[in-house]
C-alpha positions as CSV (number, residue, x, y, z in Angstrom):
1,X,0.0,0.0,0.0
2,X,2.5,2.3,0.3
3,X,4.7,1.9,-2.3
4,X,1.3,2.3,-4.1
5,X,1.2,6.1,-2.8
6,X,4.4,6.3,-3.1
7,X,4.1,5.7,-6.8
8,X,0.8,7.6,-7.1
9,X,3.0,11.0,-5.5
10,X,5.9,10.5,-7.9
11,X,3.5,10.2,-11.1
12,X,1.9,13.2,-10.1
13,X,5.0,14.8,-9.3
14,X,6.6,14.0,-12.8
15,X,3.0,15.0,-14.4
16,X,3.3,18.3,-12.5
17,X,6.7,18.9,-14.0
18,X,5.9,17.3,-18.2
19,X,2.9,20.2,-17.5
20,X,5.2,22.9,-16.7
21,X,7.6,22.0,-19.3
22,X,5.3,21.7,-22.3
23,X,4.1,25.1,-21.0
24,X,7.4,26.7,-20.8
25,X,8.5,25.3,-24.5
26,X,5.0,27.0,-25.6
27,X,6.6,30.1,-24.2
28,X,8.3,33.1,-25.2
29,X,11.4,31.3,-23.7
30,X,11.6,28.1,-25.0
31,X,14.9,27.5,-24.4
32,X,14.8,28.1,-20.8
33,X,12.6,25.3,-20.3
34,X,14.4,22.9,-23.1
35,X,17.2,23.7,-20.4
36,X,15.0,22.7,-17.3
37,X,14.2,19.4,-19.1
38,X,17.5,17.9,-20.0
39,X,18.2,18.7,-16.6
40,X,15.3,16.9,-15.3
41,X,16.1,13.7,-18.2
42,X,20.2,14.0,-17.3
43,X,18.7,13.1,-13.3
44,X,16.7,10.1,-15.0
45,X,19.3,9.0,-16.8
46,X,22.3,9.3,-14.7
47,X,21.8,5.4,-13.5
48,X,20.5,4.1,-16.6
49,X,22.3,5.5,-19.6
50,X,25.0,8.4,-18.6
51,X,25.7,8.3,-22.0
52,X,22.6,8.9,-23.4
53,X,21.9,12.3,-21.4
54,X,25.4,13.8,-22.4
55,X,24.3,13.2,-25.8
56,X,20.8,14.7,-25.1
57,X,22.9,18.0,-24.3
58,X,25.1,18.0,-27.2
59,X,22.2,17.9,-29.5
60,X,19.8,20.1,-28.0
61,X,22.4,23.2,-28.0
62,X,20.8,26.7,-28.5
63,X,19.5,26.9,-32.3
64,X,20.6,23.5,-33.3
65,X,18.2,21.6,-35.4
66,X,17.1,19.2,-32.8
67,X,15.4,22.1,-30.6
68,X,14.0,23.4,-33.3
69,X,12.5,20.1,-33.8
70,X,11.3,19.7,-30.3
71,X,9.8,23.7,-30.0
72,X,7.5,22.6,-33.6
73,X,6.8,18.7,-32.3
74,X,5.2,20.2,-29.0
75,X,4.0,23.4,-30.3
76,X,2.3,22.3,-33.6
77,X,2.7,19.0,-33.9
78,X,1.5,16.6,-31.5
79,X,-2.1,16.6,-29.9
80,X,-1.5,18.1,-26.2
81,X,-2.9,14.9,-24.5
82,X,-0.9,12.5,-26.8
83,X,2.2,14.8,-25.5
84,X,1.5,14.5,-21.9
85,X,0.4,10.9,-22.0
86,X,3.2,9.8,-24.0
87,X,5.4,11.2,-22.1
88,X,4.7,10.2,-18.5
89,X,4.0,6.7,-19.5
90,X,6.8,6.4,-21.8
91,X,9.0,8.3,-20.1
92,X,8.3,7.3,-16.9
93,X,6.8,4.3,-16.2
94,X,8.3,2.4,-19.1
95,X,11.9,3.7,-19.1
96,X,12.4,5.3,-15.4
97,X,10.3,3.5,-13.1
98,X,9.6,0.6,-15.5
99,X,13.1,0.0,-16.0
100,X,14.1,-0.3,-12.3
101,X,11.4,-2.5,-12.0
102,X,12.3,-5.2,-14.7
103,X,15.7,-5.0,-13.9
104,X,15.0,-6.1,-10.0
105,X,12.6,-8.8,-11.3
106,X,15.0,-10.0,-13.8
107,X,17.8,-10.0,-10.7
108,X,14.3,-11.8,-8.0
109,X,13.5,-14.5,-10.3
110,X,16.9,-15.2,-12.6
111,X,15.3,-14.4,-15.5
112,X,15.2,-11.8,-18.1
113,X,12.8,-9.3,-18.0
114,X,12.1,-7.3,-21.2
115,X,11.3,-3.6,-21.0
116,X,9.0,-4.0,-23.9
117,X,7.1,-6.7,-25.1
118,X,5.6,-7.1,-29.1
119,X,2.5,-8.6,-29.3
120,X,0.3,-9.8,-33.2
121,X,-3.4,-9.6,-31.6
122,X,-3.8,-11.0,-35.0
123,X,-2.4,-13.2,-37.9
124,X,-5.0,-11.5,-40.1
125,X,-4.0,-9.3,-42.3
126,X,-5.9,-7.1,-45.7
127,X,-2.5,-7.1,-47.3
128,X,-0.6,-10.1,-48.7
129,X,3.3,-8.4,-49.0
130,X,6.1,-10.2,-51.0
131,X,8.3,-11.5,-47.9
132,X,6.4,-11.3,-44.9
133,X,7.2,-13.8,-42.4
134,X,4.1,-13.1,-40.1
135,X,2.1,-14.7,-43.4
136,X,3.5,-18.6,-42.2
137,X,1.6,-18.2,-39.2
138,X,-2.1,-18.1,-41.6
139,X,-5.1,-16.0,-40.9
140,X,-7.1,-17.3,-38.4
141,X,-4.7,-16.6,-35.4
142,X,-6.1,-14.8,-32.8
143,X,-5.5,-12.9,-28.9
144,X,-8.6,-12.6,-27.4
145,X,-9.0,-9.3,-25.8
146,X,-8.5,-11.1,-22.1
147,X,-5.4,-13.1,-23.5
148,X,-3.8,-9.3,-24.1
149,X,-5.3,-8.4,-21.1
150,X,-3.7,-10.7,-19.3
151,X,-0.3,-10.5,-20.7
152,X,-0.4,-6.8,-20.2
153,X,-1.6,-7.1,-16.5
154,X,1.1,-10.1,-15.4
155,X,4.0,-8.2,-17.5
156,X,3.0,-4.8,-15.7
157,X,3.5,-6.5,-12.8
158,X,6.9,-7.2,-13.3
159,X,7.3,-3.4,-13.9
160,X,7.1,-3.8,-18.1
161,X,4.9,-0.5,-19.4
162,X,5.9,-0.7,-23.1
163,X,3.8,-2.6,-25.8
164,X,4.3,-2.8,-29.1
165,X,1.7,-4.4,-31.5
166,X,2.6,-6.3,-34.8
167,X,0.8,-8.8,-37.1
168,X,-1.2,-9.5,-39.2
169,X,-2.4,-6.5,-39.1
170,X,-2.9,-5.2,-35.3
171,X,-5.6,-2.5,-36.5
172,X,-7.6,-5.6,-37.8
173,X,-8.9,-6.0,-34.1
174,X,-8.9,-2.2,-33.9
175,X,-11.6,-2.0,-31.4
176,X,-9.9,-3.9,-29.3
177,X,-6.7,-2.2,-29.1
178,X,-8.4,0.8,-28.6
179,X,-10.2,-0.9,-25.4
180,X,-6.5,-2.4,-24.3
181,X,-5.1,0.7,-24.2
182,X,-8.0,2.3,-22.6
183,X,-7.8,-0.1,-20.0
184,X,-3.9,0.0,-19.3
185,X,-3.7,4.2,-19.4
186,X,-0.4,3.8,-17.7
187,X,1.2,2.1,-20.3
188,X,2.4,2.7,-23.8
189,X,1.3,1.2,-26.9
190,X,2.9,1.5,-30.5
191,X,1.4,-0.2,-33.6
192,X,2.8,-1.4,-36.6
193,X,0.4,-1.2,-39.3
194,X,0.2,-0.8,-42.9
195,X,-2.3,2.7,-42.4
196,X,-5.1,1.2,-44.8
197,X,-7.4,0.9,-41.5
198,X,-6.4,4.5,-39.9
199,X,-9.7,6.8,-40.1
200,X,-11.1,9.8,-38.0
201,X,-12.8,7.7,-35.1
202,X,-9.2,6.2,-34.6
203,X,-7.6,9.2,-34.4
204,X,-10.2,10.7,-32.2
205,X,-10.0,7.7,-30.2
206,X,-6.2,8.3,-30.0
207,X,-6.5,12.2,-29.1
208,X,-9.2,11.2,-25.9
209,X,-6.3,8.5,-24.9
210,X,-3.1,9.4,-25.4
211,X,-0.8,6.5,-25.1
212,X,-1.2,5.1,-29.0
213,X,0.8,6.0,-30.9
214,X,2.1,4.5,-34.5
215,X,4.9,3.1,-37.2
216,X,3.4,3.1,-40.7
217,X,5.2,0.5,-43.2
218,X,6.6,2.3,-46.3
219,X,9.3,0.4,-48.7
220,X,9.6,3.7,-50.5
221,X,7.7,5.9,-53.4
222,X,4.8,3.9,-54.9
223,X,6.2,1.9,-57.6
224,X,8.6,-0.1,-55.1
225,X,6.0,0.2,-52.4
226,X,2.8,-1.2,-54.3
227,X,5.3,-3.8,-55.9
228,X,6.0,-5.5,-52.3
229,X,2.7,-4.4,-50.5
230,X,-0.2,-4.2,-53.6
231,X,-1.6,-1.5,-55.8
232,X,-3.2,0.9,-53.9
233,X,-1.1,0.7,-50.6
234,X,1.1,3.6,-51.4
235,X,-1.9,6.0,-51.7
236,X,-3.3,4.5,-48.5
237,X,0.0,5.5,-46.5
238,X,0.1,9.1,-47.7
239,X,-3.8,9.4,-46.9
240,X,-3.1,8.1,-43.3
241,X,-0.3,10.3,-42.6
242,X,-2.1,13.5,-43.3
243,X,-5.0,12.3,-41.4
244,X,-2.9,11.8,-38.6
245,X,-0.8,15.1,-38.7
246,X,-4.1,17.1,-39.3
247,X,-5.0,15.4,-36.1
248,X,-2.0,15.8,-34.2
249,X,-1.2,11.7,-33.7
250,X,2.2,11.3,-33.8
251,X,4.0,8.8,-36.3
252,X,7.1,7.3,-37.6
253,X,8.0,5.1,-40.4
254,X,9.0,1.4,-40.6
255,X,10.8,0.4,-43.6
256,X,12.7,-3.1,-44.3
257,X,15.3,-2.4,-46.7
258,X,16.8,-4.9,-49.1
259,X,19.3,-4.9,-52.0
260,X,16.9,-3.2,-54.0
261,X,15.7,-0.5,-52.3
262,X,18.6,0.9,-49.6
263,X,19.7,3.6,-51.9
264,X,16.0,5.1,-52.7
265,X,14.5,4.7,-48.8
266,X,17.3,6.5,-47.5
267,X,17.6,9.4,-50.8
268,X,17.1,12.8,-49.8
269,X,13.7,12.8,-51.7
270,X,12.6,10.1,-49.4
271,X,12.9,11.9,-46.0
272,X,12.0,15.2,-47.8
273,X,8.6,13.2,-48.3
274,X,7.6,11.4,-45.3
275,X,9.0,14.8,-43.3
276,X,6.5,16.7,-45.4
277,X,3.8,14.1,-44.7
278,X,4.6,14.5,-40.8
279,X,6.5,11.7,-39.7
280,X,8.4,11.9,-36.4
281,X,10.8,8.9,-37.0
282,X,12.0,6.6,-39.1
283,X,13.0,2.9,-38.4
284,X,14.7,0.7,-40.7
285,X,14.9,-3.2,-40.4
286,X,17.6,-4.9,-42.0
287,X,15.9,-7.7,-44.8
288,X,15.8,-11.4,-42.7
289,X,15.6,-14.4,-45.0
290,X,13.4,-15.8,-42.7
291,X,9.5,-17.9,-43.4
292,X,8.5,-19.8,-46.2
293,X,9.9,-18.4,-49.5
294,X,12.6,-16.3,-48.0
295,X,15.1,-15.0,-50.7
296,X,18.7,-14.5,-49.4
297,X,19.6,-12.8,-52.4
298,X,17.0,-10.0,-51.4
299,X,19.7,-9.3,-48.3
300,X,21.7,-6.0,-48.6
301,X,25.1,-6.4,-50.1
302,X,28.0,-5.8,-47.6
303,X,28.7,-2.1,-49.4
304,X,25.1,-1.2,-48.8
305,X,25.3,-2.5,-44.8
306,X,28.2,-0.2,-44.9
307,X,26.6,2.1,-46.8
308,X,23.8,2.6,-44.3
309,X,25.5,3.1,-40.9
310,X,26.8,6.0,-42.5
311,X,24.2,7.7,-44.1
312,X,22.0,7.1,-40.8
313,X,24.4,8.7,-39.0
314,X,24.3,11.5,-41.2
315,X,21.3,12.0,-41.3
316,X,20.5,12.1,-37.2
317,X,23.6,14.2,-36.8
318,X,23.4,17.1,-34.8
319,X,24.2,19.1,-37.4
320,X,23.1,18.5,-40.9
321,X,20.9,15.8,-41.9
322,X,17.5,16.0,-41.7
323,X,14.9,16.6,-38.7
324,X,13.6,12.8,-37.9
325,X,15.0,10.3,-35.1
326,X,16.6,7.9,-38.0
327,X,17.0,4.6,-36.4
328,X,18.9,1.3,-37.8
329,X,17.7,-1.8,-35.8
330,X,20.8,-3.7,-36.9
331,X,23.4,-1.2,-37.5
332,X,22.6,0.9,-34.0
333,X,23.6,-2.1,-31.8
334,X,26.2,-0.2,-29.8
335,X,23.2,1.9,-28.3
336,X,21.5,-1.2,-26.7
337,X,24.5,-3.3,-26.2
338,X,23.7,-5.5,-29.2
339,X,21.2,-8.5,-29.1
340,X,18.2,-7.4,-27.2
341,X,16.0,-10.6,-27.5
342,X,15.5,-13.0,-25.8
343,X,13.4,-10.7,-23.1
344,X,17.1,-8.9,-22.3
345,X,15.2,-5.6,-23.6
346,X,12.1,-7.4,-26.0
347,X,10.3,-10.4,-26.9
348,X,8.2,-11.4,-29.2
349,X,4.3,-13.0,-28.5
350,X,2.6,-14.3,-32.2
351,X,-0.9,-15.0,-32.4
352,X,-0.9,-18.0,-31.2
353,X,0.4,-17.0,-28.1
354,X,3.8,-18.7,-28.9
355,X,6.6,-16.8,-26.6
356,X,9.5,-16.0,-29.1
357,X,12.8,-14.7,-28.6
358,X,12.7,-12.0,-31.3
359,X,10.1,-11.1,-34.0
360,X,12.8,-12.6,-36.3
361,X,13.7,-15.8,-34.2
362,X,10.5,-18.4,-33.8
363,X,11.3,-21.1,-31.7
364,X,9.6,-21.5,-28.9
365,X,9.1,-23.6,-25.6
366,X,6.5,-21.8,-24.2
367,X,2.6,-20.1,-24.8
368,X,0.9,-17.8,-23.2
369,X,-2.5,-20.3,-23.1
370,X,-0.3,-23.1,-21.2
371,X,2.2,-20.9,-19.1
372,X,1.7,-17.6,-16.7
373,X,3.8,-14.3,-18.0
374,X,7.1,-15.2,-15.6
375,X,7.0,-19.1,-16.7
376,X,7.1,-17.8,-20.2
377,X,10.2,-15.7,-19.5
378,X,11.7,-18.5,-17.6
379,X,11.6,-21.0,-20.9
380,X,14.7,-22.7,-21.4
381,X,15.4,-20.7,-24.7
382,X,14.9,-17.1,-23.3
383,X,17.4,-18.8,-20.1
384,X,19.9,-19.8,-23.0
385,X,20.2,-16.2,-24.7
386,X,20.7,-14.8,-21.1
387,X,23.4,-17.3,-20.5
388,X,25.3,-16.8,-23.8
389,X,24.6,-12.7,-24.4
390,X,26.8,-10.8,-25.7
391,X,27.9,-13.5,-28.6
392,X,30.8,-11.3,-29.2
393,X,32.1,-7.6,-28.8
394,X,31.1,-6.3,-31.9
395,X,27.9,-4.7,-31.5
396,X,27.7,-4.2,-35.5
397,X,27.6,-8.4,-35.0
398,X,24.6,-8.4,-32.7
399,X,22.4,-10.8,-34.4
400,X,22.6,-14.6,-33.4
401,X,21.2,-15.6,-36.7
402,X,22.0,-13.1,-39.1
403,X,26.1,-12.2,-38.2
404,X,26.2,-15.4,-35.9
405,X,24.7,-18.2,-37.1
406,X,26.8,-20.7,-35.5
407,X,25.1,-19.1,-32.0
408,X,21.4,-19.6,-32.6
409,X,21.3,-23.4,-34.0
410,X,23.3,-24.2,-30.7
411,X,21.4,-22.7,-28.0
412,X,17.9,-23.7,-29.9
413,X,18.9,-27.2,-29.6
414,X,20.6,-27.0,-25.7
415,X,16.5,-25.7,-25.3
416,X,15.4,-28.1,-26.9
417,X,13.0,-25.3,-28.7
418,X,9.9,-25.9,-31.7
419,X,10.0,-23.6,-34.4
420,X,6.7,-22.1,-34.2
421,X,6.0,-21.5,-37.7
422,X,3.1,-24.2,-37.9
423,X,2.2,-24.2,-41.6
424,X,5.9,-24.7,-42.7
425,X,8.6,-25.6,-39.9
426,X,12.1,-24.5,-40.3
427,X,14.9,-26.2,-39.0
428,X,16.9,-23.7,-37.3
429,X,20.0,-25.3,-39.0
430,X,18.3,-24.7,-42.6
431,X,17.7,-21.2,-41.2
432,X,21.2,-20.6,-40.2
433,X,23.0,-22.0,-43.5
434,X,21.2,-19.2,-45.6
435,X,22.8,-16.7,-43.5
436,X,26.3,-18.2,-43.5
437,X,27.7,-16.9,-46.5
438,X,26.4,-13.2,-45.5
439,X,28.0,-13.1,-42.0
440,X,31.0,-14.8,-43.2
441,X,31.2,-11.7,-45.9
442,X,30.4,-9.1,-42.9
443,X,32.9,-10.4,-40.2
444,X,36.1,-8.9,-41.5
445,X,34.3,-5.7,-42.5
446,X,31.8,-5.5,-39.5
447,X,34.8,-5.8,-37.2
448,X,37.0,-2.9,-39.2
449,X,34.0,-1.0,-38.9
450,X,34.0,-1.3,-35.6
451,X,37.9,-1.0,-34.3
452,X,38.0,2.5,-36.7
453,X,35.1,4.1,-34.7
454,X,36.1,2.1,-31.3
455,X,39.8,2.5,-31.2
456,X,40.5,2.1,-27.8
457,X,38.6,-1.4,-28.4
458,X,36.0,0.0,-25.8
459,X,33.2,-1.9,-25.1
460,X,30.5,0.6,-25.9
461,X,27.7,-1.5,-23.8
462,X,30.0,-1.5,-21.0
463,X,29.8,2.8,-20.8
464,X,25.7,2.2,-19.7
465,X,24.8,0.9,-16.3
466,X,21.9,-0.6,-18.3
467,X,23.7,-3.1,-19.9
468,X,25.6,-4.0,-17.2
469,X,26.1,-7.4,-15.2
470,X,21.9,-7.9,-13.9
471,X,23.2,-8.3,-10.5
472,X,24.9,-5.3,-10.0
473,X,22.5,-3.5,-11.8
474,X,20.0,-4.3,-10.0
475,X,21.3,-3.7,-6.5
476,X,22.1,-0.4,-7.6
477,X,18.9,0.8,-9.3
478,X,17.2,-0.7,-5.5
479,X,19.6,1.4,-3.8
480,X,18.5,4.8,-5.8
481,X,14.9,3.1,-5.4
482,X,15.1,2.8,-2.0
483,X,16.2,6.9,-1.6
484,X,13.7,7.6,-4.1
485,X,10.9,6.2,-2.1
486,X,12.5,8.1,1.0
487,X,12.2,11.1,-0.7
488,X,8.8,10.7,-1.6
489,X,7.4,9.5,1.6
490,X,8.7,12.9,3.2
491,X,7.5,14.6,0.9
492,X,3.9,13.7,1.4
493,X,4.6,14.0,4.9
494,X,5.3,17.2,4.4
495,X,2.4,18.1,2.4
496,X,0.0,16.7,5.4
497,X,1.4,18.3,7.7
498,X,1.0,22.0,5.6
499,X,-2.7,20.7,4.9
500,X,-3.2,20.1,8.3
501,X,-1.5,23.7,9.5
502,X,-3.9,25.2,7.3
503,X,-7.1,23.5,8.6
């Protein structure tokens, strides 16, 4: 009970203060209260990720593009509740108080404990794209609304506040997402969805909630687009993304990028599009040759992998570039101290309710329908990528199928894991041998890459508390939680004792 007030005071105390920023960045003086927030996120960050807040501060100098960026995003951009919502229950429940949560979890029951969790509500899908994976699992896979329900309540329970939604198509169940997320208004929820089912009742749904927010799939302009996703899909995108910026609902992109399209999804045209449209961000997934069908040929070559790290870079830099969060699920491993699967930062949940390592990665030994949330993360195969992380220290290696295949095969069979893709099962050693000629090209260049921008052969995870040793992690993010708590307490003492002076 009274860590419960406890928690209820330091919401309201970080609600109080998201209030007064938005207000002072709607100011005359917006730079004065730009200043009082990276304060505020350098104190958040100190334990977590030092390194990330003394970036925040280089990027968000006076007049750099960045602040400029942040004064139009909460200004003009972005629905006022969406802003606030999004940001306490991002912020912090998800990465402040969410993360000192999982991590003491993770250390309590010797498992990992992810800080977000993807979710398909749905194997259906209105769109039948060239290369999806999610299209082996068929289309009559579903989560019942209490199956999400209950993943979301057990997982919040273990401190996890971030949800992200995949397919299928997630909006397919639409009214139930929108009834999840009503349901869980402390938590975050982002969608990836191909914008064909985005209309005004969603986005007015979105506006009166404030913690949906979404990642629209776009392989670039129509021609290559409709090729991969249908006639028609193109159009659909561009329609959804103005409905949503006239709305103020805030959106990125996802695009998978292959050998024949990494040059035109990254082109100055592109962003100048999408930015024009409204988009926020922009992710970019590496091509897997994974499912039924998969083409290896389709991967990038290893001039275009190179190719990409630097033009993301580029693009994000803090001068220069272009004004959207560019991020490179592969290439920015050194951020998250490579492989996050495996429930070390995500899992993966498919519509079947099959626990999965990685969106990417389906082999399983547990399900949702047999198992409680903890039992799930507890599986022998999620215990196996905690045991063997990192597979090397090359975080421009992180993947344990794509740039090590010899890792994945090995710890699928010490589990003892069932590929989960039930109309056509893959051996994970058939997986692994398309991959081996790729990551035996990479290695010498992935690890050049790496020793020019780490010289001093640092260990970039090794600079974050967050990717440190669980242990120790966690007894130190107790030890802040524990003052934390103290500080709260006293300061609802405090405020009784003033309330009770003034009676």
């Amino acid at each position: 009970m009274q860590s419960k007030i406890a928690h209820a005071a330091e919401r309201k105390a970080f609600s109080i203060a998201i209030d007064q920023a938005i207000k002072g960045v709607r100011s005359d003086h917006p730079e004065e209260a730009i200043n009082k927030f990276l304060d505020m996120g350098g104190k958040l960050l100190a334990d977590t990720a030092p390194d990330m807040a003394n970036s925040l501060r280089k990027a968000f100098y006076p007049g750099s593009k960045w602040e400029n960026f942040l004064i139009e995003l909460v200004r003009d951009r972005v629905d006022p509740n969406i802003l606030k919502t999004a940001v306490l229950n991002g912020a912090y429940e998800s990465a402040f108080r969410g993360l000192r949560e999982t991590t003491q979890s993770a250390e309590k029951y010797q498992c990992n404990v992810p800080w977000i969790i993807i979710f398909d509500p749905t194997s259906a899908c209105n769109k039948h794209c060239i290369g999806c994976w999610a299209a082996d699992y068929g289309n009559s896979l579903n989560l019942s609304f209490d199956d999400m329900d209950r993943l979301v309540t057990e997982a919040k329970a273990l401190g996890t506040h971030f949800f992200m939604m995949t397919g299928g198509e997630p909006l397919a169940r639409k009214k139930d997402v929108v009834r999840l997320a009503e349901k869980h208004d402390d938590c975050i929820f982002g969608l990836f969805t191909n914008g064909s089912l985005i209309d005004q009742k969603l986005c007015d749904d979105c506006k009166r909630l404030g913690n949906i927010v979404f990642s629209m799939s776009l392989e670039g302009f129509k021609t290559a687009n409709d090729g991969r996703r249908g006639d028609g899909s193109f159009d659909e995108v561009v329609r959804a993304m103005d409905l949503m910026t006239e709305n103020g609902v805030p959106f990125g992109i996802s695009t998978c990028y292959t050998r024949n399209n990494v040059e035109d999804v990254t082109s100055d045209e592109y962003y100048d599009f999408i930015i024009e449209h409204g988009a926020l961000w922009q992710w970019y997934f590496h091509y897997m040759p994974v499912g039924e069908g998969a083409n290896a040929d389709l991967m990038p070559t290893i001039e275009q992998r190179e190719y990409m790290i630097d033009r993301i870079r580029k693009i994000r830099d803090y001068k220069g570039g272009k004004p959207i969060m560019a991020m490179d699920f592969q290439n920015d491993g050194e951020f998250v101290g490579g492989c996050i699967a495996g429930g070390r930062v995500f899992c993966h949940v498919n519509a079947r309710g099959d626990v999965e390592p990685c969106v990417f990665i389906h082999y399983s030994n547990a399900n949702i329908h047999e198992k409680s949330w903890l039992e799930c993360l507890q599986q022998p195969i999620f215990q196996e990528y905690r045991a063997n992380w990192p597979w090397n220290d090359n975080m421009l290696r992180p993947c344990p199928m794509l740039e090590n295949p010899q890792v994945l095969p090995k710890m699928v069979h010490e589990a003892e894991a069932k590929s989960t893709e039930y109309t056509s099962p893959e051996d994970v050693d058939h997986l692994c041998a398309r991959t081996a000629k790729y990551a035996e090209k990479w290695a010498p260049e992935g690890d050049r890459i790496w020793v020019e921008e780490h010289p001093t052969g640092k260990k970039v995870y090794e600079d974050n508390i967050s990717m440190m040793d669980v242990d120790k992690k966690a007894k130190m993010l107790a030890e802040k939680d524990a003052e934390l708590d103290s500080q709260v307490e006293e300061k609802l003492k405090e405020e009784k004792e003033t309330v009770g002076a003034a009676k």
